[in-house]
N, C-alpha and C positions, 0 to 999 in steps of 0.2 A: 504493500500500500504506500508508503513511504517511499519508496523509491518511483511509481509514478509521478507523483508529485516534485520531485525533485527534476525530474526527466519533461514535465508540464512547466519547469518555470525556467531549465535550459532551455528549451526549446520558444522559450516568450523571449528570453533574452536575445537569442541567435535571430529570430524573424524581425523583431526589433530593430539590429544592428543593419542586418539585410535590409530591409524597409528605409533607415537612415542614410546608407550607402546609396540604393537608390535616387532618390530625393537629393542626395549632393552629386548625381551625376546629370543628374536632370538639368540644373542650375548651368 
C-alpha cells in the first residue's frame, strides 16, 4: 500500500517536471 503511494507522488513529480520543461520550450 505504501509503496503505491510513494510511486503516485514520483510519478506527480516526474509529469510535473515534464509539463514544466515543456512550457519553457514552448516560450
Amino acid at each position: 500500500e505504501q509503496m503505491v503511494s510513494v510511486m503516485r507522488k514520483l510519478y506527480g513529480e516526474l509529469s510535473k517536471r515534464i509539463a514544466e520543461t515543456i512550457i519553457a520550450q514552448e516560450k
